[in-house]
N, C-alpha and C positions, 0 to 999 in steps of 0.2 A: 787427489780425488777424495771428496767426502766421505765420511761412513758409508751415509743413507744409500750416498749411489753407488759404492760398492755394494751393499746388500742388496739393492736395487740388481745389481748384473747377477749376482749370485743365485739370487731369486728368480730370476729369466731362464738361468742357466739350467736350473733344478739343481745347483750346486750347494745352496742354504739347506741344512736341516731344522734351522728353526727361526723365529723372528717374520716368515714372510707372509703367514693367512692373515688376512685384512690389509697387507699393506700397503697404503695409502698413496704410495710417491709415485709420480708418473711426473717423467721429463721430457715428455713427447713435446713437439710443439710444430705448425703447420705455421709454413710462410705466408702470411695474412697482411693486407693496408701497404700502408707506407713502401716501398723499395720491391716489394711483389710483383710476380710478373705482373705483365697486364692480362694477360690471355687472349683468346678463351685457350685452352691448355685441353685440347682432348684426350681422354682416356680409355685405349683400349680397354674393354674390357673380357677377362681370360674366361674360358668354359668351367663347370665344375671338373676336380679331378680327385683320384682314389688317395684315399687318406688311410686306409684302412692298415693296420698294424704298424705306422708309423712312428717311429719314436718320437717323444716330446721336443726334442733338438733338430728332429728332421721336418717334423709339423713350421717350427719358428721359421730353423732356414727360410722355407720355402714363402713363408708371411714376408722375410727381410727381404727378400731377395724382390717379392712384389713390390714392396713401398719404395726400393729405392729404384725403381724403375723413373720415377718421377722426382728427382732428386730436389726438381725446383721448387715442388711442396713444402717443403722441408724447411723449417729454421732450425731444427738440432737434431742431432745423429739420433739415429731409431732405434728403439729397442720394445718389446712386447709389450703392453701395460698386465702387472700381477693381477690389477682386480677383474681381466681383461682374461687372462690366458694362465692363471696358477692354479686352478682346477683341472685345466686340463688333461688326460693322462694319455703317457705315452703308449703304444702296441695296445691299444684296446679298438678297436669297430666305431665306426662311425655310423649314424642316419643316412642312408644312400639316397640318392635321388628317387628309382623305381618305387622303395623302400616308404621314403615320406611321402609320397602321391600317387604312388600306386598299392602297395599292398599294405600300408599301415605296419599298426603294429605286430612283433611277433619272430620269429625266425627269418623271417622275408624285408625284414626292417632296414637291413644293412645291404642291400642290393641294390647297385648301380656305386656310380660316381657318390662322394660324399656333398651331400646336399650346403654343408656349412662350407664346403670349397668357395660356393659362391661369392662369399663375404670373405672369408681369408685369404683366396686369391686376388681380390679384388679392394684392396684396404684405401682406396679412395672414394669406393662408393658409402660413403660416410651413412648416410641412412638409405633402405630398399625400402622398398615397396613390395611386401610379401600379399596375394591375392589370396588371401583364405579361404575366401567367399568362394573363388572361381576354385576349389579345389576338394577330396572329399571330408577336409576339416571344415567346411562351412557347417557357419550354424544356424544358416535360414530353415525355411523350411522344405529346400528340394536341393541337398548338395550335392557336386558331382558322383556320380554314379559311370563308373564306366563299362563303355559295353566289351564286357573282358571274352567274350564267343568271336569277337572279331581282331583280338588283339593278341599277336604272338611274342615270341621271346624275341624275335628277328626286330617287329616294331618297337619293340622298348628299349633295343642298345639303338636305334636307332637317334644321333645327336640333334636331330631336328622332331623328334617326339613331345609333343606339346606339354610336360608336364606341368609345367607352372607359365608363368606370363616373366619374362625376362627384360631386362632393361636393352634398351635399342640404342642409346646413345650418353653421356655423361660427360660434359664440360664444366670446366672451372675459370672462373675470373680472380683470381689471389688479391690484386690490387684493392680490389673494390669489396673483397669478404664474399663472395656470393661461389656459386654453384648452383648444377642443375641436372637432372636427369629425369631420360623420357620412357615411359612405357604405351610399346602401342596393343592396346588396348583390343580395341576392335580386332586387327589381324589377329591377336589371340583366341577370340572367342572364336571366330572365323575356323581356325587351324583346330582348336581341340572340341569345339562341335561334331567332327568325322569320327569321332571315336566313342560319343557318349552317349547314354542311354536315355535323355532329352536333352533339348538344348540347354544351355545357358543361356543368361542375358542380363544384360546391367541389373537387373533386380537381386542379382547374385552380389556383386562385386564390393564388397567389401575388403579392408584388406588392414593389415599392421605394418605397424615401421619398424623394424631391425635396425636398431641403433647402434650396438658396439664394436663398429669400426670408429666410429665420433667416440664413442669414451674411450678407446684405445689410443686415439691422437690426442687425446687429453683435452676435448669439448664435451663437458660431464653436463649439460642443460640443457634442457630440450622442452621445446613445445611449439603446439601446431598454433598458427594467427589465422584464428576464424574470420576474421576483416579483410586481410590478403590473400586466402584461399577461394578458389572458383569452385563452383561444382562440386565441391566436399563437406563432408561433416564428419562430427561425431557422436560419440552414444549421449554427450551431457557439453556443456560448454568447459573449456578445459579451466581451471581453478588457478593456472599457472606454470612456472615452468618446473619442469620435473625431473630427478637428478636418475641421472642412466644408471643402469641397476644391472641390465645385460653382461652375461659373460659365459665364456662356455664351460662346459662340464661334464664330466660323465654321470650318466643320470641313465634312470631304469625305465624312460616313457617307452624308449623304441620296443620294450617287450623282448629283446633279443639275451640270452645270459648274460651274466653279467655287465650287463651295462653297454651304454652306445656314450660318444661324444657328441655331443649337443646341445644347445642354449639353452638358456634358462635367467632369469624366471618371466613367469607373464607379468606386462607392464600394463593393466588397463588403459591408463591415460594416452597410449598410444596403440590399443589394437580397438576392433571392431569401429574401424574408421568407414564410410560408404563415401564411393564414388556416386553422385546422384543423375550424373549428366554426362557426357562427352563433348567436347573437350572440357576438362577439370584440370586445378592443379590444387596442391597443398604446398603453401609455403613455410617451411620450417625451418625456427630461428634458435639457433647453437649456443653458448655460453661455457668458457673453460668453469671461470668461477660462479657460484650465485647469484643471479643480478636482483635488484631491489625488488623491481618490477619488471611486466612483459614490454614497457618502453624502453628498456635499459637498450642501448645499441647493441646491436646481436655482434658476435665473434664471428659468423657466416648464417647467409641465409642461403638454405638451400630449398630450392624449389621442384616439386616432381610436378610431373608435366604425363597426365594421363590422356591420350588421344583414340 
């Protein structure tokens, strides 16, 4: 075994004391083209779930134990990416569901299921579809507001409570590089309309991509092809592709003492994206390394499908 990838395990492990902030190595790698399945390869996808006081080691487990659900993904054995997961800390509070779309920031921040389960459970939905817009972080000019006189503690454990807009289906075609996942749209507004204090409506629906499950499998390049997207835009035409920056951390936004686990940092080139129509999609093209240009052939295009 090499150095690198000893310190690579070591650095996973939380076993490294030094050598490991910034480092660089990721030997992730997804079974992609040539010898790949064919598919399409559907992927349940799991609810969020309580992260809270979790140790660093018990956090990962529960990340490995997701990926190799799908072992055919896979060209080389899995392990965490650093730039991906060595912020992380063990036994500290997470961003709850309730928490980040219902009461914000604050002592109340950490209630519910942890909102990042969503993606760490879920390590093949390589980029989400987060609906900012449809939530009370919109930054138009009428964002959710809920009507909180008709909503009890009983509706909010409730696992069908509309918090956010959730993905409804996620296949894969490995042979051919592609993916795809669907958000239905419409039934959202439909469902979390009964709760708020006017309606929503596509004039809302804005939303950002959550990307670092793609940089945790070691696709560090990203960007939206305004030519093969329907229905979408962005705040400016994108400049080019743009190298994933996401990763989690514990970070003081939730307001809760000392710190919540949480992503970080904001990517412009991929948030305040608007859905302008239904049906819409964004197709979004991956690259491990740099590519010259946005013609370079993509490593996977993955496509969201807003209905």
């Amino acid at each position: 075994m090499s150095w690198a990838r000893r310190l690579w395990l070591l650095c996973v492990a939380g076993l490294a004391l030094s050598g490991c902030v910034g480092l660089p190595i990721n030997f992730n790698a997804l079974a992609l083209g040539a010898g790949a399945p064919a598919g399409p390869v559907a992927v349940a996808l799991a609810p969020p779930a309580e992260l809270d006081a979790l140790s660093r080691a018990e956090v990962l487990a529960l990340r490995r134990q997701a990926v190799e659900r799908h072992p055919e993904l896979l060209a080389a054995p899995y392990r965490p990416a650093w730039a991906v997961f060595g912020q992380m800390q063990g036994g500290r509070p997470w961003w709850g569901v309730a928490g980040q779309f219902y009461y914000g920031t604050g002592e109340r921040s950490i209630e519910g299921p942890a909102e990042e389960a969503r993606f760490i459970l879920n390590p093949y939905l390589l980029i989400a579809a987060e609906l900012t817009g449809l939530s009370i972080w919109g930054r138009g000019e009428a964002p959710l507001v809920w009507d909180s006189g008709r909503i009890s503690a009983a509706d909010l454990a409730r696992p069908d409570f509309p918090f956010y807009c959730p993905p409804a289906g996620l296949r894969w075609w490995p042979a051919t590089r592609r993916a795809e996942v669907t958000y239905d749209v419409t039934a959202y507004l439909a469902a979390v309309n009964r709760w708020t204090r006017r309606p929503l409506t596509m004039r809302d629906a804005t939303f950002a991509l959550f990307a670092y499950n793609a940089r945790d499998l070691n696709l560090n390049y990203i960007w939206l092809s305004p030519t093969e997207s329907r229905g979408v835009r962005g705040p400016a035409e994108p400049a080019g592709p743009a190298a994933l920056r996401q990763y989690i951390h514990t970070g003081s936004s939730c307001g809760y003492a000392g710190g919540c686990n949480n992503m970080s940092p904001h990517m412009p080139e991929i948030e305040e994206l608007r859905i302008e129509a239904l049906p819409a999609q964004a197709v979004v093209k991956l690259w491990r390394s740099r590519p010259a240009d946005t013609s370079a052939e993509a490593d996977l295009i993955w496509t969201i499908h807003f209905r």
